[in-house]
N, C-alpha and C positions, 0 to 999 in steps of 0.2 A: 504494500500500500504506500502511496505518495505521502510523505510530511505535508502540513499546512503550509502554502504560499508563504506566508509570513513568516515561519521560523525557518522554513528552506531560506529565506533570504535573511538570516542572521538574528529575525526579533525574538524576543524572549515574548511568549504568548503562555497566558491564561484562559482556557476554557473554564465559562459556568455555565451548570445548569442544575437543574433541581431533579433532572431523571440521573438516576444513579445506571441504569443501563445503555442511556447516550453515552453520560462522562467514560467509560466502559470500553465503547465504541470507539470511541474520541481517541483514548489512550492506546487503544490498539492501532489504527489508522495512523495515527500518527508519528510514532516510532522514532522519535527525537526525544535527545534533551532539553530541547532551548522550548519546548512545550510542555505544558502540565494542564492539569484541568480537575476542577474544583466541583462538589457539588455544594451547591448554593443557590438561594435565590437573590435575582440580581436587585432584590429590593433589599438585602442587608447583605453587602458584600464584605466576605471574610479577606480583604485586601486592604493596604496600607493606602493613605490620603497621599491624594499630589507623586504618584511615582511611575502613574501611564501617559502616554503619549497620544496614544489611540484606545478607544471603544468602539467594538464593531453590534452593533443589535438589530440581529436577525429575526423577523416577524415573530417576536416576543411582545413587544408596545399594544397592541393590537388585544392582546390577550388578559391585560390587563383592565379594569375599570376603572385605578385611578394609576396611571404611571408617573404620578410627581413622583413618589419613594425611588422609585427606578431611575428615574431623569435626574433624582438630587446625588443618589449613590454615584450615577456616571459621574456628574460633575464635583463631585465628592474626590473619586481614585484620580482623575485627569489633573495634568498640571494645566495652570495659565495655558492657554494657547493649543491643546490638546483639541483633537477633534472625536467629535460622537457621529459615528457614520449609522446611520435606521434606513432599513429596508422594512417598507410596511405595506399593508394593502390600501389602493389608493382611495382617500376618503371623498374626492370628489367625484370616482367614476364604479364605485364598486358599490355595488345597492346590496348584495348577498343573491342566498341559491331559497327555493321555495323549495319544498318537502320532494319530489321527486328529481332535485339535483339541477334545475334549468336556474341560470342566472336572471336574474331582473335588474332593471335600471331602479336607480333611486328618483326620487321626484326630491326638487327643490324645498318642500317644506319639513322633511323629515333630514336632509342635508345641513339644516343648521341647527340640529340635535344630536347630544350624546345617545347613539342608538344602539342596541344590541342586536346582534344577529347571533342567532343558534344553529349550524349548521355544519353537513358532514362534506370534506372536499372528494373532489374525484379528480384525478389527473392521469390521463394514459390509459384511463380502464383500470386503474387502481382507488378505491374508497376508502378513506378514514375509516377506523374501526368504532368511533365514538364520534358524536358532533363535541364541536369546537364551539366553544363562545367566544366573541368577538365585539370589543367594541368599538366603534366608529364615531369621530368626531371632525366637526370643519375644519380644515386649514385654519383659519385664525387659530381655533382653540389651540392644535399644537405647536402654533408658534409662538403665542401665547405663555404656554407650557413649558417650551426650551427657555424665551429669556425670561421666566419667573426662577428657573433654575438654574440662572447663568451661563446661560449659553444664545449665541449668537449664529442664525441660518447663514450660510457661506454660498453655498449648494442646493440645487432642485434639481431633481432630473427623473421625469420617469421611462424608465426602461422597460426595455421593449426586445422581441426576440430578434436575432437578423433575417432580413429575409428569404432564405434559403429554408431555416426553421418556420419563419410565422409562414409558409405558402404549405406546411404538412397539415392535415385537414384538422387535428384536434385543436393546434396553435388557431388556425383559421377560424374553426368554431369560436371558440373561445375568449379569441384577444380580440374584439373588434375594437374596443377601448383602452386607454391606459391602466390596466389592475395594479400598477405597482406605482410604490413611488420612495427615493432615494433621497433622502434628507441630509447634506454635510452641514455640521453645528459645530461652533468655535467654543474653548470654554474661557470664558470672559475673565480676566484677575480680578479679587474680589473688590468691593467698593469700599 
């Protein structure tokens, strides 16, 4: 198995997560020293203040109903100047799935609400064993959010597959909208 990008290229990386059989995975896959991985949740992180550079959070936000504790912890371990990189589901194009798995748009007056959605994903002809809770909030809110917790948006980007991928018929079903979106955040020195 491949080391992680980032400690193949020399960083000292921490994994967390709160499945004791990811971190598991994690550590198997990974097969470096310059990587370790922690079980924890990233809302009471067992790491030392001010000694990262980078936070990477991967469709974790989402899963939360209030992600300040999560958003203060990143900007808690980051030094001054440190970035929080989030991959999330896109909150202005992503409305959720209705009970036999078909996507629906969201309508504009449910878009500028903290909304939950309950539902099981399917990708490839693979289904979630459990639905996922999810909650979704406007753009304001989580920018909102980062500079209540000291952090500053740098970055917007939502990504999207290349076109060689999004022309294979499930990308095609699927992505006719942006579902994702990639948020770079500064972590501000304190005031």
């Amino acid at each position: 198995m491949r080391r992680t990008v980032l400690a193949r290229r020399g960083a000292r990386v921490v994994g967390v997560d709160r499945s004791r059989a990811l971190i598991q995975s994690a550590e198997h896959a990974a097969r470096t020293g310059t990587a370790r991985f922690v079980l924890a949740d990233v809302r009471a992180l067992p790491l030392a203040s001010g000694r990262f550079d980078g936070v990477v959070c991967n469709h974790s936000l989402n899963e939360m109903r209030d992600p300040r504790p999560a958003l203060s912890e990143f900007a808690r371990v980051l030094q001054p100047g440190g970035r929080l990189i989030v991959l999330m589901l896109h909150p202005c194009f992503y409305g959720g799935r209705d009970r036999s798995g078909r996507r629906f748009d969201l309508d504009s007056d449910r878009y500028f609400s903290t909304r939950r959605l309950e539902q099981r994903f399917s990708v490839s002809g693979l289904s979630s064993p459990a639905p996922t809770v999810l909650w979704m909030r406007p753009l304001e809110a989580w920018f909102s959010l980062l500079a209540d917790t000291g952090f500053c948006v740098q970055r917007l980007r939502e990504p999207r597959p290349p076109p060689r991928v999004a022309a294979e018929p499930w990308w095609h079903e699927n992505f006719r909208k942006p579902l994702f979106l990639l948020l770079v955040a500064v972590r501000q020195p304190p005031k």
